[in-house]
N, C-alpha and C positions, 0 to 999 in steps of 0.2 A: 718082950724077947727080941735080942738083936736078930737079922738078918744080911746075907748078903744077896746081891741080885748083881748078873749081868748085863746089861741091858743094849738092844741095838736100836738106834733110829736110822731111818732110812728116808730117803726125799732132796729136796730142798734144804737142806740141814750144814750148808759150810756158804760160807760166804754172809749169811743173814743175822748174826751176832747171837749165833746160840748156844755156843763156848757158854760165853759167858754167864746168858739165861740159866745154862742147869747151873754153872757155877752158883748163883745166886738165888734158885729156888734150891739147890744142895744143901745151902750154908742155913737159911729161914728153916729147911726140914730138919736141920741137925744132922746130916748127914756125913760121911767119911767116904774117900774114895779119890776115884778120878774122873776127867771126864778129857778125849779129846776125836781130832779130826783124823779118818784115816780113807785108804781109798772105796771102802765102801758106805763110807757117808761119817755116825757119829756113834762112838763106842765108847758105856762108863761103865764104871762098876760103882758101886754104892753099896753103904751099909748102913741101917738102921735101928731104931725100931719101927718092927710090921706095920702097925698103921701108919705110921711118919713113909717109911719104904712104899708103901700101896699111894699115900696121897702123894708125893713128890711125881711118881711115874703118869700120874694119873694127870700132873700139872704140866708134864712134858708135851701135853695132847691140848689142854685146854688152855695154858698159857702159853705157848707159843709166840714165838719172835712176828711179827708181821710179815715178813719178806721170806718166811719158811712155810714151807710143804712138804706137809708130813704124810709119806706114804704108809708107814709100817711102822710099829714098835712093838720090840718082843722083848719079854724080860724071862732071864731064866736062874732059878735057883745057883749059890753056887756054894767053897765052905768060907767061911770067915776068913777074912785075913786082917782083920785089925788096925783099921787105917784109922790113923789120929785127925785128920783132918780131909780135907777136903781141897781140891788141885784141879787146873787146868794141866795137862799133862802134853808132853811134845807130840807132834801129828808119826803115824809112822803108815809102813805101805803093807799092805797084807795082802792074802791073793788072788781076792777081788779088786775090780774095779769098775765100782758102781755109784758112787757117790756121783750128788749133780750138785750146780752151783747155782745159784741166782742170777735173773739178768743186768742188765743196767736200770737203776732207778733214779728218779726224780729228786733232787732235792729235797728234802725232810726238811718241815717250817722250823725246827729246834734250828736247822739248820741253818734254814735262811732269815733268822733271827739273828744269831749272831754274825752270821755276813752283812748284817746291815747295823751293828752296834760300833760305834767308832769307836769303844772301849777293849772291844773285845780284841785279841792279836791276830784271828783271821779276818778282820776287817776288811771285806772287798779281796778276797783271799778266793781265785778261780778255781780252786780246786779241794776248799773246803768241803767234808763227806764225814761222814761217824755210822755206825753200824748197820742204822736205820735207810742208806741212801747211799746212791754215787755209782759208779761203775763197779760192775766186775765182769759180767760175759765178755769185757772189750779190754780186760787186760789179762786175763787169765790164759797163762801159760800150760799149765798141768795140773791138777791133783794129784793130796790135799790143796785145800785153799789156805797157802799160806802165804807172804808176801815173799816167800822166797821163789814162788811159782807165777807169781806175776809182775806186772814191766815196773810194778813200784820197788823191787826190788833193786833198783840201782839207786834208790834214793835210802839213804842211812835213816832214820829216826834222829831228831833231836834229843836231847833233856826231857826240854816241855811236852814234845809227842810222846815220848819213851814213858815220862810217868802218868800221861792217860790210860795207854796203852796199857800197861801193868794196875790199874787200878779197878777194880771189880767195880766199883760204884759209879764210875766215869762212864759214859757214854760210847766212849771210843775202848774200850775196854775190848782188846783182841779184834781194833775193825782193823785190818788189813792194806786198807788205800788209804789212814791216816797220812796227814804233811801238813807244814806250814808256810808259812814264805821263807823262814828259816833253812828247812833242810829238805821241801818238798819241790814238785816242777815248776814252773816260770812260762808266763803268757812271751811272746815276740811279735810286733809287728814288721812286717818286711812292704817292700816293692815288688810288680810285680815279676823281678828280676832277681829276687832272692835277697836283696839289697836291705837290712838291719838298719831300721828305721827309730824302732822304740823297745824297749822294757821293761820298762814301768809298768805296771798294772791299771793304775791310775790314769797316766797319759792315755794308756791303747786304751780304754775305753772312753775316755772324753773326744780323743783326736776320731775313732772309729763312728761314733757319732755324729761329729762333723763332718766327718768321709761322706756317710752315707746319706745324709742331708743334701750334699753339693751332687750325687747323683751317682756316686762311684759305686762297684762291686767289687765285692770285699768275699772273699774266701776264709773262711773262721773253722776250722779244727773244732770239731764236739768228737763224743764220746765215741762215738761209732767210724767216724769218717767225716771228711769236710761237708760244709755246706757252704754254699752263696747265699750271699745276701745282697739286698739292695730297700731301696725305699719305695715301695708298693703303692705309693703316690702319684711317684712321679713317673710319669707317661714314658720318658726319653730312658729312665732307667731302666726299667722293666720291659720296653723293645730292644735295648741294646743287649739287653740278657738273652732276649729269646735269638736275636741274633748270634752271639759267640754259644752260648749251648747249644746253636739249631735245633730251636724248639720254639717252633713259629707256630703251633696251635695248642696242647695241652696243656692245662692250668696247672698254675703255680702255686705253692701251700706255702699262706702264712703262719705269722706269729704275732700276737698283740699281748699286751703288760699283762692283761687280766681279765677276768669275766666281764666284768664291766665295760671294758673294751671292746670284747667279746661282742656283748650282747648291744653294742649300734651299729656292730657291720654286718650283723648275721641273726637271724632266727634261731635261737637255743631251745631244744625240750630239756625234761630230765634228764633224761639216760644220755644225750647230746653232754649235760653240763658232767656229768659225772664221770664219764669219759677225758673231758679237758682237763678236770682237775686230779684224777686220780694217777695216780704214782707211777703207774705207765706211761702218763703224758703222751697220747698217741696224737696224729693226725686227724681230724674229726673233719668228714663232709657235711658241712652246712648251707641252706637257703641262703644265700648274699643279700644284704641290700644294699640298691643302689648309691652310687654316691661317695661312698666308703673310701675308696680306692680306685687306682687305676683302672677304667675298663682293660686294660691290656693283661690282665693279669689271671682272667679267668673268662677271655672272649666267646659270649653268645652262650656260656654255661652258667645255670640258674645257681648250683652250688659250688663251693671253696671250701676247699683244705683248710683248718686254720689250728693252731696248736698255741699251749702258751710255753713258756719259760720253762726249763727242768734243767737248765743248765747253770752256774751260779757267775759265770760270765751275760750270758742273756740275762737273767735277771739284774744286772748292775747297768747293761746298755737301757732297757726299759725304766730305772730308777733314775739317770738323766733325762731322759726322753719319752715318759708313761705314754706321751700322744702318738708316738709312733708305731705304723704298722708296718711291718718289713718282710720282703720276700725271705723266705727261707728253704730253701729246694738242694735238692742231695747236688753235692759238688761230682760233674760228670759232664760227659758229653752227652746228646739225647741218645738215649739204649746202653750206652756204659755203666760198668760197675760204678757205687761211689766211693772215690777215690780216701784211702787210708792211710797211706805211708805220706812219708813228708817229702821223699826224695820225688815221685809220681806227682806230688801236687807242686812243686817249684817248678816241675819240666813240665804238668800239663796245664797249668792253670795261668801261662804269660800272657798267652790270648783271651783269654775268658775273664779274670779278675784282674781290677787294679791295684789291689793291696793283698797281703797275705796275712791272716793269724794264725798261727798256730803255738804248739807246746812242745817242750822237750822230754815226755813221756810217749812211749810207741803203743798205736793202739793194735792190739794183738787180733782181733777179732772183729773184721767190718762190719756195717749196722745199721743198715739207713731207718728210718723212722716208719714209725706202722702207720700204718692208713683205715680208718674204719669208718662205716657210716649208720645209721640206727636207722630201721624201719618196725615199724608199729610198736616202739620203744625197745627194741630188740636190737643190741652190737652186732654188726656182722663188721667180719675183715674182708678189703681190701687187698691188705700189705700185712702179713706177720712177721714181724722184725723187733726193733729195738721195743725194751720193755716187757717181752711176752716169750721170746728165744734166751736159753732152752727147756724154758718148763717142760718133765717129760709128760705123755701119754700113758697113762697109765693100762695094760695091755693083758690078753691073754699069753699066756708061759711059752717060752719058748727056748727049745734049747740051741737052736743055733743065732749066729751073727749074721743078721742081716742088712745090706748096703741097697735102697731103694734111690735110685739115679733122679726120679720126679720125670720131669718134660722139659722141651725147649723155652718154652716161652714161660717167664714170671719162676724161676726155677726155684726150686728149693727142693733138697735132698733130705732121706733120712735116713736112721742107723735103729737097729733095733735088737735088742737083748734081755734073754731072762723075761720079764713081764712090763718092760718099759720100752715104748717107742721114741724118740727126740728129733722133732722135726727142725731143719736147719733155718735160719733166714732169709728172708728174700737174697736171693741171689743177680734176679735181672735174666733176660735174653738169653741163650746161649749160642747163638748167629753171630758174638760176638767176641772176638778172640782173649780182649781184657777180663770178659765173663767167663771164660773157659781158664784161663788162666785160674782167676780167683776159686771157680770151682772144685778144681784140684785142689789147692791148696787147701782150700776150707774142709773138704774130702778129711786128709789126711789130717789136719789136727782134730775134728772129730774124733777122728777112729784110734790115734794117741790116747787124748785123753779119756774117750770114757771105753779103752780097750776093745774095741767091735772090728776088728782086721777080720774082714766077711768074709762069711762061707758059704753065705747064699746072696747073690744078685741078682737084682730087679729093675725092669726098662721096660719100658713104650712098646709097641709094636711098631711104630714107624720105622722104619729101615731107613730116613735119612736122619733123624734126629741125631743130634751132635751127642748125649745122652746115650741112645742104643752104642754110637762108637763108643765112647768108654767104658759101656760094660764089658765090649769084648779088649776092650785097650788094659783093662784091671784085672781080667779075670786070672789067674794065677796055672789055670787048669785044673785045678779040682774042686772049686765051687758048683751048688748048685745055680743051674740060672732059669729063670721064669720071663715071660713077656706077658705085659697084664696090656689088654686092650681098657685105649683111653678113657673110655667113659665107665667102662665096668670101675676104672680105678677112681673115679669123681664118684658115683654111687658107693662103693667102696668106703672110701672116708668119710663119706657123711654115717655110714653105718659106725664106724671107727670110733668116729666122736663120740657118738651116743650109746654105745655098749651096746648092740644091737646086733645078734646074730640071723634073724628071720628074714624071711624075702620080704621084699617093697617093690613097688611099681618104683622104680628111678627114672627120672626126668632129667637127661641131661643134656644141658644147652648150650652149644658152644662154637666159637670159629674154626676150630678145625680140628679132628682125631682118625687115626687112621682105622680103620676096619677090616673085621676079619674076613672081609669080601675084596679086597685092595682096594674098594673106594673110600672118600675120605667125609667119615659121617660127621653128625653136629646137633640133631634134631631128634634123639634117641627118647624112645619110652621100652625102658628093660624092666624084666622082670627077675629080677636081681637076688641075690644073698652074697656075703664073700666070696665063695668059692666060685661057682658061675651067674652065667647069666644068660637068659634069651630076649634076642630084639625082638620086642613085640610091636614096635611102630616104630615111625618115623617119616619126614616130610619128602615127599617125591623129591628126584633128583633131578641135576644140569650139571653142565659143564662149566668148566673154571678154567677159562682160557689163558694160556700161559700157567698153568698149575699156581700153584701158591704165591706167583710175581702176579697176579691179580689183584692180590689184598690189598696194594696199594694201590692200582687204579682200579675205582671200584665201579667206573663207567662200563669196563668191561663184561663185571659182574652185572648191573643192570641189562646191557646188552643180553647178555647170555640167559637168564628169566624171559626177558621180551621173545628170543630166538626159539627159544624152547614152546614158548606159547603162540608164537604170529610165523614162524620159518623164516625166510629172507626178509619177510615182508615188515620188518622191523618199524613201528610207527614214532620212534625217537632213535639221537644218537646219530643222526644220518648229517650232522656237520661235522662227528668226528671223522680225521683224515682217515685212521685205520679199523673202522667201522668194517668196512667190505673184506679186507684183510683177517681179524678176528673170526668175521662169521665163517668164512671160509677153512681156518682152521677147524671151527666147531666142526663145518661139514664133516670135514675128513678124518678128526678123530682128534688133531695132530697134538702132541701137549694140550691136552684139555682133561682131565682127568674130572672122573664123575664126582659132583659133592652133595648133601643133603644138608651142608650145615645152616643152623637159622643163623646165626651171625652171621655166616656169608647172606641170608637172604636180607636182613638187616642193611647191610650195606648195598647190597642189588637196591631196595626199596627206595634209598636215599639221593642212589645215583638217580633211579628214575624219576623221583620225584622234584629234582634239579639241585638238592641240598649242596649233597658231595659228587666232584669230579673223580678227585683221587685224594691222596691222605699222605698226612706225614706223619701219625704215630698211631698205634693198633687202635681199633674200637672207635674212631676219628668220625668215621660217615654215622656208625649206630649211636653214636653219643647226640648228633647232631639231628639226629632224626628224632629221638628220645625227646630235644628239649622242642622240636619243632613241635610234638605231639602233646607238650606239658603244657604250650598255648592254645591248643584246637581244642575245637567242643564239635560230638557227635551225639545229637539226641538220638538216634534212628538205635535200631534193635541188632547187637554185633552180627557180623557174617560169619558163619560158622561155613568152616573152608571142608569143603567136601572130600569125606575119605573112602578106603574100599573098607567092605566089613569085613573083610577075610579072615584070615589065620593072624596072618600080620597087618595093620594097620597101614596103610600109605596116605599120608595127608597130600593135596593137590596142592603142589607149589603154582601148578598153571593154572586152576581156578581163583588161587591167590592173586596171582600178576593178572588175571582177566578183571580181579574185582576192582581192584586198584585202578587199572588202567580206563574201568566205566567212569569212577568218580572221576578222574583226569578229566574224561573225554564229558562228563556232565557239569564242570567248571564249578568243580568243589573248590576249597580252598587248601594250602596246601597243609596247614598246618590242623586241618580238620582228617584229612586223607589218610597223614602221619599217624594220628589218633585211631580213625576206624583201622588202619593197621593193627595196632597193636591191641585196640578190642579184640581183632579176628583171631588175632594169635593167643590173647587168652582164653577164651570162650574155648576155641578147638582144644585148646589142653586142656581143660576140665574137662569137657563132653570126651576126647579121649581116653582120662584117667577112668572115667565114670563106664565105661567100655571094658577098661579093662580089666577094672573090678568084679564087674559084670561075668568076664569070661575065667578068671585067676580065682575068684573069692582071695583079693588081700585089700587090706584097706588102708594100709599107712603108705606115706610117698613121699619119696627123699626126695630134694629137689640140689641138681651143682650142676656148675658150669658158666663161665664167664656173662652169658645173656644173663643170668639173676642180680648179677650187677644194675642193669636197667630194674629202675624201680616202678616205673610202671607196671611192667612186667611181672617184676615178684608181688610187688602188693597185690596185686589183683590176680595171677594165679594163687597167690598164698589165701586171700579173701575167700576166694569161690571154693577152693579144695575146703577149707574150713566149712563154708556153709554149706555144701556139698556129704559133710559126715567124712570128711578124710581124715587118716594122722597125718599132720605135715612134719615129716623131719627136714631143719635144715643148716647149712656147717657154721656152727657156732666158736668153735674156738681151731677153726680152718676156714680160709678164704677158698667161696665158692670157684674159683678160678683155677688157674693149672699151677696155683703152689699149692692145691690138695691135694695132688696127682703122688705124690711119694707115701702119703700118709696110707691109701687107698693101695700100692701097690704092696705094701708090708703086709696090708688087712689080705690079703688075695694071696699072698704066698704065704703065708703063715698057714692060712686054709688048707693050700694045697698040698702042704708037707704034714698032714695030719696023717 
């Protein structure tokens, strides 16, 4: 017996080549009907017979396109209407808009197969893609996903593309960023004065080669935004880099051909190789070895960035040059957005690169590359960006629109509607006007395309954060607005991830959040759920002289530890000229506002221990102190930093700086001291957790906040909570850092508005 069914798919379902799929499990079921794209994702109708109807639907879930996520599928009875055949049917707009799209992916090997066959007609063809691969979060205009909604839309179709394209059995069958060198975009090499050098495909990549051989820096146009490059070899190249980006200390992320490459400059695990090679192509923090490459390229840091090829341009520069390894670092200045438009990269990049590539397709949607690192064979993020943006979150119901602003620093915003949250991509700093710029901007096509013009707004409690101004810069006057404090929102999203409504001890570790006391915490054990939260510890406090223009000298910060522990009598720091001057502020009060953060005592630690002076980019002195402690060995039994038993927990920052300053003054060594440091600080945070189990009865414990980055640090609080009998939840598909902060503040107002 025939039937008809309606059916809706919801997810990941346009842009991933799934037109097609039902097309072609329709056709195998015998099936009639249609199937297309509309704004709330993918709507067919089908007609069968019942068991052919039950197993087709049933193949929609288990055959799936690879690059598709499926949220939901409902079918519902309806009456016959007789369809002879079976259709891919035009996309149309209904009055939803919920549909989501896939992000940019990796080259697909079908793909990089025939980019490397000299028979084939995309032969060395930069912008070869078919269903399976290739951009689309970074050209995508609107929904539906069809080329007339993205930037490939000024480029016609061929013959030859036009009958892939129309071909059910083809590959490219309904892929959208189809082209050829026929009727598709065109690689250009310039000067770095704008000055049309080459067009040939062939040339720019043999001539680019030679560039970067002879020592040049080269600006090359990818999917998301430019990147620089240079030859990671050569010593003279890779300082003159750090010089024109002024970026005279943090490491730079490469690229080498392939695994194999891979695995003689770096230490590889599993979950390491798996990450390299899979379709996201992310950033991957790896062990270096020595030799490899410039020391200049990742100075006195034990691990590098390294990434291979996802681009079908990078792969052709790799297949004249397999031995080369080359810097590849977002095209920008240090703390600038990375640069997207072509018009931005001709006017910023005369001083920074010598040559210029790019394309003449516009990339709609900036995107620097994700950054991730694996501990105890477990991905954690860095950088959520290219590859993994906008997969949504899947969420409890909600019926308003909500616009979650995130924080200043590492920013990334979110939108959230109905039962899906979509957290934005790395965005960068917002201290900095080209990041406030692009944030707007990325704001608003959000809230276009997936319809969320908010009615409820969410921010920081910092009252200077560039973020708090725009919530009241956007607010309309009749939105709801919420202030979620910092760390409740890092606790928060770690709950988020994991579908987790119940309280946890949260541990959140961080350089700096403001508090609902107006000091500015960092060293938080809450006892937590969505909705609220009570401080139930946290590391005594000190002053931060000069307020948050300290971070960058973090001498002062050491100072201020020692002041708070010795008073004037300060036993280091007494050659710097404004030593006397600082303390003297402390005295008084004057700009110094209280902080508890262990970051900042991180960097106190560093200064004192003679590491860091001062810094040129965030986490500079803790990063350094981290590896000074990756060489110490302490056999002796950790120091467990004495707390009060009270109500609240207060851990001794000045027993800290007393115990430290024994081994100084007992002529330890430094990179041993570095180490008993941060024994003490793990040790205290378990025998704290273990306290407040004790007093709470809870036993699982979220752990966020930029210090989890230090993997001393997580491993061995992760370690001891485990042997300890704890749950350890921690942000798996969100960077512990402050681009969790927006995911965390949707979790907190959704609560609220119950």
């Amino acid at each position: 017996m025939k039937k008809h069914n309606d059916i809706r798919v919801k997810g990941i379902v346009q842009g991933v080549g799934f037109r097609p799929f039902i097309y072609q499990i329709a056709v195998l079921n015998s099936m009639a009907g249609y199937v297309r794209n509309d704004t709330e994702g993918v709507f067919i109708e089908a007609e069968g017979e019942e068991d052919a109807l039950l197993r087709f639907t049933k193949e929609i879930v288990s055959k799936a396109p690879p690059l598709s996520h499926i949220m939901d599928v409902s079918a519902t009875d309806g009456a016959m209407k007789d369809y002879k055949s079976f259709i891919i049917d035009k996309s149309v707009h209904t009055g939803e808009r919920i549909a989501f799209y896939a992000p940019d992916i990796a080259l697909c090997d079908d793909c990089l197969r025939e980019f490397n066959d000299p028979r084939d007609r995309r032969y060395h063809y930069p912008f070869i893609t078919c269903i399976n691969c290739g951009p689309r979060f970074s050209i995508i205009n609107d929904i539906p996903y069809d080329r007339v909604n993205t930037s490939m839309s000024v480029f016609p179709l061929c013959e030859s593309c036009l009958r892939e394209y129309n071909d059910p059995a083809d590959r490219r069958f309904h892929a959208q960023p189809v082209a050829c060198p026929v009727c598709g975009p065109a690689l250009s090499l310039h000067g770095a004065n704008g000055e049309l050098l080459e067009g040939k495909t062939e040339d720019i990549a043999e001539r680019t080669v030679k560039l970067l051989r002879e020592g040049n820096i080269i600006a090359i146009k990818g999917v998301g935004g430019y990147l620089l490059a240079a030859d990671a070899t050569n010593d003279g190249a890779v300082q003159e880099l750090r010089n024109r980006k002024r970026r005279p200390f943090k490491p730079f992320a490469i690229m080498a051909s392939g695994m194999e490459h891979v695995e003689r400059i770096a230490h590889v695990g599993p979950a390491e190789r798996s990450l390299l090679v899979s379709r996201e192509r992310p950033i991957v923090l790896l062990e270096k070895k020595e030799g490899a490459f410039s020391k200049f390229v990742a100075p006195g840091i034990a691990h590098i960035g390294i990434m291979l090829p996802y681009l079908p341009f990078q792969f052709h520069l790799f297949s004249l040059a397999p031995d080369m390894v080359l810097i590849m670092t977002s095209g920008n200045l240090s703390d600038e957005p990375i640069v997207y438009s072509d018009e931005t990269a001709f006017r910023r990049f005369k001083r920074i690169a010598d040559y210029i590539i790019t394309y003449n397709r516009q990339i709609v949607a900036q995107n620097d590359d994700s950054v991730l690192f694996v501990e105890k064979e477990t991905p954690l993020f860095i950088r959520r960006s290219r590859g993994y943006v906008p997969r949504p979150f899947l969420s409890t119901r909600t019926d308003s629109r909500i616009l979650a602003l995130g924080g200043d620093l590492k920013n990334s915003f979110a939108i959230a509607r109905r039962d899906f949250i979509i957290l934005s991509q790395y965005l960068g700093d917002m201290g900095d006007p080209l990041t406030q710029e692009a944030f707007r901007q990325t704001v608003d096509h959000y809230i276009r395309v997936f319809d969320a013009e908010p009615d409820v707004l969410v921010s920081d409690m910092h009252p200077g954060y560039m973020t708090t101004m725009y919530r009241d810069e956007m607010a309309r006057g009749h939105e709801k607005h919420f202030q979620v404090q910092h760390h409740h929102a890092h606790i928060a999203s770690v709950l988020e991830d994991h579908g987790i409504h119940d309280k946890v001890i949260g541990i959140a570790y961080d350089g700096t959040g403001y508090g609902t006391d107006g000091t500015l915490w960092g060293s938080e054990f809450l006892i937590a759920d969505r909705k609220e939260f009570i401080r139930a510890g946290h590391f005594s406090g000190f002053p931060l002289p000069g307020g948050e223009t300290a971070i960058r000298d973090v001498w002062k910060i050491g100072l201020s530890l020692l002041h708070k522990r010795y008073g004037m009598d300060v036993p280091l720091f007494t050659e710097e000229m404004d030593v006397l001057n600082v303390m003297e502020i402390m005295e008084k009060g004057i700009n110094s506002p209280e902080t508890c953060s262990l970051g900042r005592i991180f960097d106190g630690m560093s200064a004192i221990l003679g590491i860091s002076r001062s810094i040129s980019t965030e986490a500079e002195a803790a990063i350094l102190l981290e590896e000074a402690a990756r060489r110490g060995t302490w056999p002796g039994k950790p120091f467990l930093i004495p707390m009060s038993d009270d109500e609240k927990i207060v851990i001794s920052t000045m027993d800290l700086t007393d115990y430290v300053m024994g081994l100084i003054n007992s002529g330890e060594a430094v990179q041993d001291i570095a180490l008993a440091f941060h024994r003490s600080v793990v040790h205290t945070t378990i025998e704290a957790a273990m306290r407040l189990r004790g007093r709470y009865g809870i036993n699982s414990v979220a752990l966020s906040g930029g210090v989890f980055h230090n993997r001393i640090i997580l491993r061995h609080v992760w370690e001891g909570l485990i042997a300890a009998d704890f749950n350890v939840l921690l942000p798996v598909k969100i960077p512990p850092n402050d681009g969790c902060i927006a995911l965390g503040q949707v979790a907190v107002a959704k609560e609220l508005m119950r």
